[in-house]
C-alpha positions as CSV (number, residue, x, y, z in Angstrom):
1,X,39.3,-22.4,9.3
2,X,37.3,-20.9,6.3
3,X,37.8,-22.9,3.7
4,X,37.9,-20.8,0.1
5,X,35.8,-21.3,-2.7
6,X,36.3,-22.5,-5.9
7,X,34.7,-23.5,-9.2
8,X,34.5,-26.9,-11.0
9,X,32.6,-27.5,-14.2
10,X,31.0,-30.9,-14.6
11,X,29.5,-32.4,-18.1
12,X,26.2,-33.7,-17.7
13,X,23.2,-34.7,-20.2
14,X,20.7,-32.2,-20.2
15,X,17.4,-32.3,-22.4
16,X,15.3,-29.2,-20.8
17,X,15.1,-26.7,-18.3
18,X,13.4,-29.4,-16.0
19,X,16.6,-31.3,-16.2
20,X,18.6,-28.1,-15.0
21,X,16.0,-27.7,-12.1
22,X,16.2,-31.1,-11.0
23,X,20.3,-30.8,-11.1
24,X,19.9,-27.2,-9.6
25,X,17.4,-28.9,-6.6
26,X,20.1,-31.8,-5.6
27,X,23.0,-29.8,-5.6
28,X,21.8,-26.9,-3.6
29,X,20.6,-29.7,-1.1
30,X,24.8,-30.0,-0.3
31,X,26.8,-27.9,2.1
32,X,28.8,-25.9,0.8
33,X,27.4,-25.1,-2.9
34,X,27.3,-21.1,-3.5
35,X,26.2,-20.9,-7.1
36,X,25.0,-23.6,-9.8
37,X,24.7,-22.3,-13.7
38,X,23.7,-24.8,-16.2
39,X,24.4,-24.5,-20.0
40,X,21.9,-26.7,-22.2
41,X,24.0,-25.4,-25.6
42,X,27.2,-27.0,-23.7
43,X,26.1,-29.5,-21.4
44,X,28.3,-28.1,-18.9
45,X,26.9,-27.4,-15.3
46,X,29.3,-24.8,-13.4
47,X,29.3,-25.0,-9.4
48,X,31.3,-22.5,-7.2
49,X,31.9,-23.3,-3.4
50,X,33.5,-25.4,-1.3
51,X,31.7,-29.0,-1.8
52,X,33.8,-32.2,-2.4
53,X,33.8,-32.8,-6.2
54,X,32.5,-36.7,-5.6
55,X,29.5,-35.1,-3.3
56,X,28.7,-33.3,-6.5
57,X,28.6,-35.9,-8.5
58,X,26.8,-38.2,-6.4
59,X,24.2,-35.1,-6.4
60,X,23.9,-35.2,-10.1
61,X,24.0,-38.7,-10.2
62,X,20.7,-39.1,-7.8
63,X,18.7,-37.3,-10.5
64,X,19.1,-40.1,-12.7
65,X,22.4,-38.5,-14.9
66,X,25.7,-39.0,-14.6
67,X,28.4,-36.3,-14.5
68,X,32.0,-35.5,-15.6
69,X,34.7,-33.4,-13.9
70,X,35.7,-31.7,-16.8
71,X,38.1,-28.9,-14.4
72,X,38.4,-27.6,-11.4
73,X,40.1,-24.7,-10.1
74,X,42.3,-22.1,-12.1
75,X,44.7,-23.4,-14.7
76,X,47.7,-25.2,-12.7
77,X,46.0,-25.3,-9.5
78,X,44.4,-29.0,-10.2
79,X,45.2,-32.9,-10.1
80,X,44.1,-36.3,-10.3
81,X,45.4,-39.7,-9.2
82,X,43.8,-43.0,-10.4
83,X,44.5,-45.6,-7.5
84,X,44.5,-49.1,-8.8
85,X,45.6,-52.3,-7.1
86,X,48.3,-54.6,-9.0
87,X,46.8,-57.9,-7.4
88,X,47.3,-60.5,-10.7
89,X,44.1,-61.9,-9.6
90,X,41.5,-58.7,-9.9
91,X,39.7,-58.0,-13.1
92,X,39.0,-54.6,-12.5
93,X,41.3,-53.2,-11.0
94,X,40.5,-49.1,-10.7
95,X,39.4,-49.2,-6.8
96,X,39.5,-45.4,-6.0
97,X,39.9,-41.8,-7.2
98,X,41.6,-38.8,-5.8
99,X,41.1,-35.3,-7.0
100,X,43.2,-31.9,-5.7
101,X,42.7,-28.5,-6.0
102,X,44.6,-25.7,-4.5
103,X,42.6,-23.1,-3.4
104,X,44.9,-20.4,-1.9
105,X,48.7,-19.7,-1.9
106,X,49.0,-22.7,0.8
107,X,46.1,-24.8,0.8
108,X,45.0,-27.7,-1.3
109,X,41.7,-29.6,-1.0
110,X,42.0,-33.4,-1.2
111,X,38.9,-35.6,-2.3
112,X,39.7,-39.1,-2.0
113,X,37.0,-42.0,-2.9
114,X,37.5,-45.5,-3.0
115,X,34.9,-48.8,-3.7
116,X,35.8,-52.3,-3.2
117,X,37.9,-52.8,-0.6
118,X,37.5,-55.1,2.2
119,X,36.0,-52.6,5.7
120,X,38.1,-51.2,7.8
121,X,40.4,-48.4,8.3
122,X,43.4,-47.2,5.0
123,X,46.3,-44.8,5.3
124,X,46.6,-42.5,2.4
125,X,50.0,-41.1,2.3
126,X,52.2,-39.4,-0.6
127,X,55.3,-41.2,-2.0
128,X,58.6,-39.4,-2.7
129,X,58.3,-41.2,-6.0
130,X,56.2,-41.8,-8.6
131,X,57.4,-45.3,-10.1
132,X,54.2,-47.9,-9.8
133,X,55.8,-50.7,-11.5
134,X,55.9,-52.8,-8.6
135,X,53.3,-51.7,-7.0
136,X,53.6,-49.7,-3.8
137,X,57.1,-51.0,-3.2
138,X,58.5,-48.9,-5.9
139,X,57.2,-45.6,-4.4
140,X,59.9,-44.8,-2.2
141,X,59.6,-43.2,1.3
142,X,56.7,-41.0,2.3
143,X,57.2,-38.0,0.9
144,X,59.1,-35.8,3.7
145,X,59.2,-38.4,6.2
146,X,62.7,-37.7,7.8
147,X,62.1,-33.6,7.7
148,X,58.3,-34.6,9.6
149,X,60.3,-37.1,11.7
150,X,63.0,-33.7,12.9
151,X,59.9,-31.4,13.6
152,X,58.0,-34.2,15.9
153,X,54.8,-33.8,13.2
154,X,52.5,-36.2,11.0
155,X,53.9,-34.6,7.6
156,X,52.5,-33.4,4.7
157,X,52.9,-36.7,3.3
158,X,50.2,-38.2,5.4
159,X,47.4,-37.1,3.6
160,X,45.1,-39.1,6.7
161,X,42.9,-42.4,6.9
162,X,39.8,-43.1,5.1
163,X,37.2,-45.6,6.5
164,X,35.2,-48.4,4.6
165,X,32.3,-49.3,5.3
166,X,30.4,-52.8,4.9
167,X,29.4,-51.7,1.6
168,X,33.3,-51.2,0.5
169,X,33.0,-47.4,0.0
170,X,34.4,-44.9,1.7
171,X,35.9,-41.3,1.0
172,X,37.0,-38.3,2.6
173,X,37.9,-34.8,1.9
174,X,40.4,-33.1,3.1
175,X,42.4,-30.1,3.5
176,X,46.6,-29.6,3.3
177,X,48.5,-27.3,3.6
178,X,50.5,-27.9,0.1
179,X,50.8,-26.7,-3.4
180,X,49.8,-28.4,-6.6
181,X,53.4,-28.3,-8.3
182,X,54.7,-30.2,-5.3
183,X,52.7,-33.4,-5.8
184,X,53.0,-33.5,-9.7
185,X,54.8,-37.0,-10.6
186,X,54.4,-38.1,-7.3
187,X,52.7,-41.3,-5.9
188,X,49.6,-41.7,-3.5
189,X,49.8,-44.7,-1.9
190,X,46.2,-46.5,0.2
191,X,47.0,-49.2,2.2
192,X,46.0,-50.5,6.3
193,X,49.4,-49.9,6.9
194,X,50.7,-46.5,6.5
195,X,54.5,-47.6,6.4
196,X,56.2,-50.9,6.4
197,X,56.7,-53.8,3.8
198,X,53.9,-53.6,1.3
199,X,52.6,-56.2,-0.8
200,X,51.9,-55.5,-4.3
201,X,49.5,-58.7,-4.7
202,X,47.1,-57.6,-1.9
203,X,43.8,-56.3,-3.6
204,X,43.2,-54.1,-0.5
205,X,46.2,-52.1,-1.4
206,X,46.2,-48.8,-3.8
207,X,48.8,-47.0,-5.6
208,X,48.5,-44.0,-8.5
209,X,50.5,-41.3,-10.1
210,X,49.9,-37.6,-9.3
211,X,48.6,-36.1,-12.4
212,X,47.9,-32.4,-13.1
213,X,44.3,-32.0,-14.0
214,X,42.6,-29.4,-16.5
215,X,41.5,-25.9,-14.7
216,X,37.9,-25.0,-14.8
217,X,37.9,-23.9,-18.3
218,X,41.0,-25.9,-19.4
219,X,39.0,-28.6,-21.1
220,X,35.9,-28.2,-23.2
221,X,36.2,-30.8,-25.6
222,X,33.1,-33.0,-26.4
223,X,35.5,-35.6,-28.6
224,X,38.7,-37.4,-28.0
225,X,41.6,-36.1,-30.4
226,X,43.3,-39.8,-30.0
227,X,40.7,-42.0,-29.8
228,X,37.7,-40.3,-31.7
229,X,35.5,-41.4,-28.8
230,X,33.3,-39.3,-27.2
231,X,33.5,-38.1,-22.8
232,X,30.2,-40.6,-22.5
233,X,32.1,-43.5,-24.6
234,X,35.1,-43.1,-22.8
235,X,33.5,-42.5,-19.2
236,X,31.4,-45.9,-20.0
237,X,34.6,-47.5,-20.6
238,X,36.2,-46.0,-17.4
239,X,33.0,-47.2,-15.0
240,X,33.7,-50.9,-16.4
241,X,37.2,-50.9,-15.4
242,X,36.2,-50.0,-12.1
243,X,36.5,-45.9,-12.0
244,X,34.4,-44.0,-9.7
Protein backbone atom coordinates (compact mmCIF):
# COMPACT_ATOMS: atom_id res chain seq x y z
CA UNK A 1 0.00 0.00 0.00
CA UNK A 2 0.98 3.66 -1.04
CA UNK A 3 1.14 5.52 1.76
CA UNK A 4 -0.04 9.39 1.12
CA UNK A 5 1.88 12.30 1.81
CA UNK A 6 1.58 14.91 4.07
CA UNK A 7 3.13 18.03 5.61
CA UNK A 8 4.54 18.86 9.10
CA UNK A 9 6.20 22.03 10.08
CA UNK A 10 9.01 21.82 12.63
CA UNK A 11 10.62 24.98 14.62
CA UNK A 12 14.17 24.85 14.44
CA UNK A 13 17.18 27.48 15.19
CA UNK A 14 18.51 28.75 12.10
CA UNK A 15 21.33 31.42 11.82
CA UNK A 16 22.29 31.24 7.85
CA UNK A 17 21.71 29.61 4.78
CA UNK A 18 24.47 27.02 5.79
CA UNK A 19 22.28 26.04 8.64
CA UNK A 20 19.28 25.37 6.07
CA UNK A 21 21.71 23.27 3.87
CA UNK A 22 22.88 21.28 6.56
CA UNK A 23 19.03 20.67 7.77
CA UNK A 24 18.15 20.27 3.98
CA UNK A 25 21.35 17.53 3.60
CA UNK A 26 20.06 15.29 6.71
CA UNK A 27 16.65 15.25 5.95
CA UNK A 28 16.76 14.36 2.28
CA UNK A 29 19.19 11.46 3.53
CA UNK A 30 15.49 9.83 4.97
CA UNK A 31 13.05 7.73 2.94
CA UNK A 32 10.28 9.12 2.36
CA UNK A 33 10.96 13.12 2.40
CA UNK A 34 9.47 14.76 -0.93
CA UNK A 35 10.17 18.45 -0.35
CA UNK A 36 12.10 20.47 2.51
CA UNK A 37 11.54 24.55 2.58
CA UNK A 38 13.19 26.46 5.31
CA UNK A 39 12.12 29.97 6.55
CA UNK A 40 15.12 31.90 8.39
CA UNK A 41 12.40 35.08 9.03
CA UNK A 42 10.23 32.15 10.90
CA UNK A 43 12.40 29.55 11.94
CA UNK A 44 10.07 27.16 10.69
CA UNK A 45 11.29 24.20 8.37
CA UNK A 46 8.30 22.68 6.24
CA UNK A 47 8.68 18.86 5.05
CA UNK A 48 6.11 17.13 2.86
CA UNK A 49 6.13 13.19 2.51
CA UNK A 50 5.64 10.31 4.22
CA UNK A 51 8.65 10.10 6.94
CA UNK A 52 7.85 9.42 10.71
CA UNK A 53 7.83 12.83 12.45
CA UNK A 54 10.56 11.40 15.20
CA UNK A 55 12.88 10.29 11.99
CA UNK A 56 12.59 13.96 11.22
CA UNK A 57 13.60 15.18 14.14
CA UNK A 58 16.32 12.84 14.90
CA UNK A 59 17.49 14.24 11.32
CA UNK A 60 17.48 17.79 12.50
CA UNK A 61 18.80 16.83 15.65
CA UNK A 62 22.12 15.17 14.07
CA UNK A 63 23.04 18.55 12.68
CA UNK A 64 23.62 19.80 16.03
CA UNK A 65 19.76 21.68 16.50
CA UNK A 66 17.00 20.57 17.97
CA UNK A 67 13.40 20.65 16.46
CA UNK A 68 9.76 21.22 17.34
CA UNK A 69 6.59 19.69 15.85
CA UNK A 70 4.72 22.72 15.61
CA UNK A 71 1.67 20.77 13.22
CA UNK A 72 1.16 18.20 11.13
CA UNK A 73 -1.44 17.47 8.77
CA UNK A 74 -4.64 19.62 7.81
CA UNK A 75 -6.55 21.26 10.66
CA UNK A 76 -8.38 18.27 12.63
CA UNK A 77 -6.55 15.60 11.01
CA UNK A 78 -3.73 15.47 14.00
CA UNK A 79 -2.99 14.16 17.68
CA UNK A 80 -0.64 13.63 20.37
CA UNK A 81 -0.50 11.41 23.47
CA UNK A 82 2.14 11.95 26.21
CA UNK A 83 2.77 8.39 27.72
CA UNK A 84 4.03 8.62 31.31
CA UNK A 85 4.33 5.90 33.94
CA UNK A 86 2.55 6.51 37.48
CA UNK A 87 5.32 4.38 39.31
CA UNK A 88 5.66 6.66 42.85
CA UNK A 89 9.17 5.87 42.65
CA UNK A 90 10.36 7.55 39.08
CA UNK A 91 11.48 11.11 38.87
CA UNK A 92 10.88 11.66 35.47
CA UNK A 93 8.28 10.15 34.54
CA UNK A 94 7.54 11.14 30.50
CA UNK A 95 8.88 7.69 28.92
CA UNK A 96 7.35 8.01 25.42
CA UNK A 97 5.57 10.06 22.81
CA UNK A 98 2.92 9.17 20.26
CA UNK A 99 2.01 11.40 17.35
CA UNK A 100 -1.19 10.67 14.69
CA UNK A 101 -2.03 12.06 11.61
CA UNK A 102 -4.72 11.07 9.31
CA UNK A 103 -3.78 11.11 5.95
CA UNK A 104 -6.88 9.99 3.82
CA UNK A 105 -10.60 9.48 4.55
CA UNK A 106 -9.54 6.00 6.35
CA UNK A 107 -5.98 5.98 7.24
CA UNK A 108 -4.06 7.36 10.09
CA UNK A 109 -0.33 7.21 10.56
CA UNK A 110 0.91 6.30 14.01
CA UNK A 111 4.50 7.30 15.31
CA UNK A 112 5.06 5.96 18.59
CA UNK A 113 8.61 6.53 20.51
CA UNK A 114 9.53 5.56 23.78
CA UNK A 115 13.17 5.78 26.10
CA UNK A 116 13.65 4.17 29.32
CA UNK A 117 12.17 1.16 29.54
CA UNK A 118 13.57 -2.01 30.52
CA UNK A 119 14.37 -4.36 26.68
CA UNK A 120 11.98 -6.31 25.42
CA UNK A 121 8.92 -6.44 23.62
CA UNK A 122 5.42 -3.67 24.61
CA UNK A 123 1.79 -3.79 23.43
CA UNK A 124 0.42 -0.56 22.49
CA UNK A 125 -3.22 -0.73 22.40
CA UNK A 126 -6.15 2.05 22.66
CA UNK A 127 -8.39 2.22 25.68
CA UNK A 128 -12.22 2.73 25.50
CA UNK A 129 -11.54 5.41 28.10
CA UNK A 130 -9.53 8.16 28.72
CA UNK A 131 -9.41 8.30 32.68
CA UNK A 132 -5.46 7.89 33.80
CA UNK A 133 -6.03 8.45 37.39
CA UNK A 134 -5.11 5.10 38.29
CA UNK A 135 -2.93 4.40 35.89
CA UNK A 136 -3.74 1.94 33.23
CA UNK A 137 -6.39 0.30 35.35
CA UNK A 138 -8.75 3.12 34.92
CA UNK A 139 -8.64 2.88 31.01
CA UNK A 140 -11.31 0.53 30.56
CA UNK A 141 -11.39 -2.25 27.81
CA UNK A 142 -9.41 -2.03 24.61
CA UNK A 143 -11.19 0.02 22.55
CA UNK A 144 -13.51 -2.32 20.34
CA UNK A 145 -12.39 -5.45 21.81
CA UNK A 146 -15.79 -7.44 21.84
CA UNK A 147 -16.78 -6.09 18.07
CA UNK A 148 -12.78 -7.38 17.06
CA UNK A 149 -13.50 -10.48 19.20
CA UNK A 150 -17.20 -11.15 16.72
CA UNK A 151 -15.12 -10.55 13.44
CA UNK A 152 -12.16 -13.16 14.46
CA UNK A 153 -9.59 -9.87 14.00
CA UNK A 154 -6.71 -8.02 16.05
CA UNK A 155 -8.90 -4.62 16.20
CA UNK A 156 -8.31 -1.36 15.65
CA UNK A 157 -7.52 -1.00 19.17
CA UNK A 158 -4.28 -2.83 18.88
CA UNK A 159 -2.25 -0.32 17.57
CA UNK A 160 0.89 -3.30 17.54
CA UNK A 161 4.14 -3.96 19.62
CA UNK A 162 7.14 -1.82 19.75
CA UNK A 163 10.56 -3.37 20.63
CA UNK A 164 13.35 -1.98 23.12
CA UNK A 165 16.39 -2.32 22.60
CA UNK A 166 19.46 -2.57 25.19
CA UNK A 167 19.75 1.10 25.00
CA UNK A 168 15.90 1.53 26.27
CA UNK A 169 14.64 3.07 23.00
CA UNK A 170 12.52 1.93 20.64
CA UNK A 171 9.73 3.23 18.23
CA UNK A 172 7.64 2.35 15.48
CA UNK A 173 5.40 3.86 12.92
CA UNK A 174 2.60 2.65 11.78
CA UNK A 175 -0.40 2.71 9.80
CA UNK A 176 -4.41 2.22 10.74
CA UNK A 177 -7.06 2.21 9.36
CA UNK A 178 -8.96 4.95 11.66
CA UNK A 179 -9.99 8.51 11.91
CA UNK A 180 -8.66 11.21 14.06
CA UNK A 181 -12.10 12.12 15.74
CA UNK A 182 -12.36 8.50 16.95
CA UNK A 183 -9.36 8.50 19.18
CA UNK A 184 -9.86 12.13 20.66
CA UNK A 185 -10.24 11.61 24.69
CA UNK A 186 -9.22 8.22 24.43
CA UNK A 187 -6.36 6.40 26.19
CA UNK A 188 -3.11 4.61 24.76
CA UNK A 189 -2.04 2.21 26.94
CA UNK A 190 2.20 0.51 26.55
CA UNK A 191 2.65 -2.29 28.57
CA UNK A 192 4.36 -6.29 28.01
CA UNK A 193 1.04 -7.32 28.40
CA UNK A 194 -1.53 -6.27 25.98
CA UNK A 195 -4.52 -7.30 28.29
CA UNK A 196 -4.89 -8.53 31.72
CA UNK A 197 -4.46 -6.96 35.36
CA UNK A 198 -2.15 -4.07 35.05
CA UNK A 199 -0.12 -2.56 37.63
CA UNK A 200 -0.04 1.12 37.96
CA UNK A 201 3.46 1.08 40.09
CA UNK A 202 5.38 -0.79 37.35
CA UNK A 203 7.85 1.85 35.67
CA UNK A 204 7.79 -0.36 32.47
CA UNK A 205 4.14 0.46 32.03
CA UNK A 206 2.71 3.61 29.95
CA UNK A 207 -0.55 5.36 29.79
CA UNK A 208 -1.59 8.95 28.04
CA UNK A 209 -4.63 10.75 26.84
CA UNK A 210 -5.37 11.17 23.14
CA UNK A 211 -5.06 14.75 22.43
CA UNK A 212 -5.90 16.60 19.11
CA UNK A 213 -2.84 18.30 17.90
CA UNK A 214 -2.43 21.73 15.84
CA UNK A 215 -2.67 21.21 11.81
CA UNK A 216 0.37 22.21 9.81
CA UNK A 217 -0.35 25.88 9.96
CA UNK A 218 -2.54 25.72 13.13
CA UNK A 219 0.21 26.96 15.47
CA UNK A 220 2.69 29.63 14.73
CA UNK A 221 3.24 31.12 17.92
CA UNK A 222 6.86 31.82 19.10
CA UNK A 223 5.51 32.74 22.92
CA UNK A 224 3.32 31.01 25.39
CA UNK A 225 -0.09 33.10 25.98
CA UNK A 226 -0.20 31.35 29.73
CA UNK A 227 3.04 31.07 30.68
CA UNK A 228 5.01 33.93 28.88
CA UNK A 229 7.72 31.35 28.05
CA UNK A 230 9.02 30.79 24.96
CA UNK A 231 8.75 26.99 22.51
CA UNK A 232 12.78 26.66 23.51
CA UNK A 233 11.93 27.42 27.36
CA UNK A 234 9.21 25.26 27.47
CA UNK A 235 10.73 22.41 25.20
CA UNK A 236 13.92 22.63 27.75
CA UNK A 237 11.58 22.08 30.47
CA UNK A 238 9.76 19.17 28.64
CA UNK A 239 13.36 17.27 27.76
CA UNK A 240 13.99 17.35 31.76
CA UNK A 241 10.91 15.72 32.61
CA UNK A 242 11.75 13.06 30.34
CA UNK A 243 9.89 14.08 26.83
CA UNK A 244 11.28 12.92 23.64
Amino acid sequence: MTIPTFETTFAVPMTCESCIKDIEGSLYKLKGIDKVTASLQDQLVSIEGNAAPSAIVAAIQDTGRDAILRGSGKSNSAAVCILETHASHVVNNVRGLVRMVQVSPNLTLVDLSIKGLSPGTYHATVREAGDISEGPESTGGIWEALQAKQEGTPGRGVFGTVQVGKHSVGSVFLDKPIQIWELIGRSIVVARQQEGKFDKNDADTLVGVIARSAGVWDNDKTVCSCSGKTVWEERTEQLEKGML
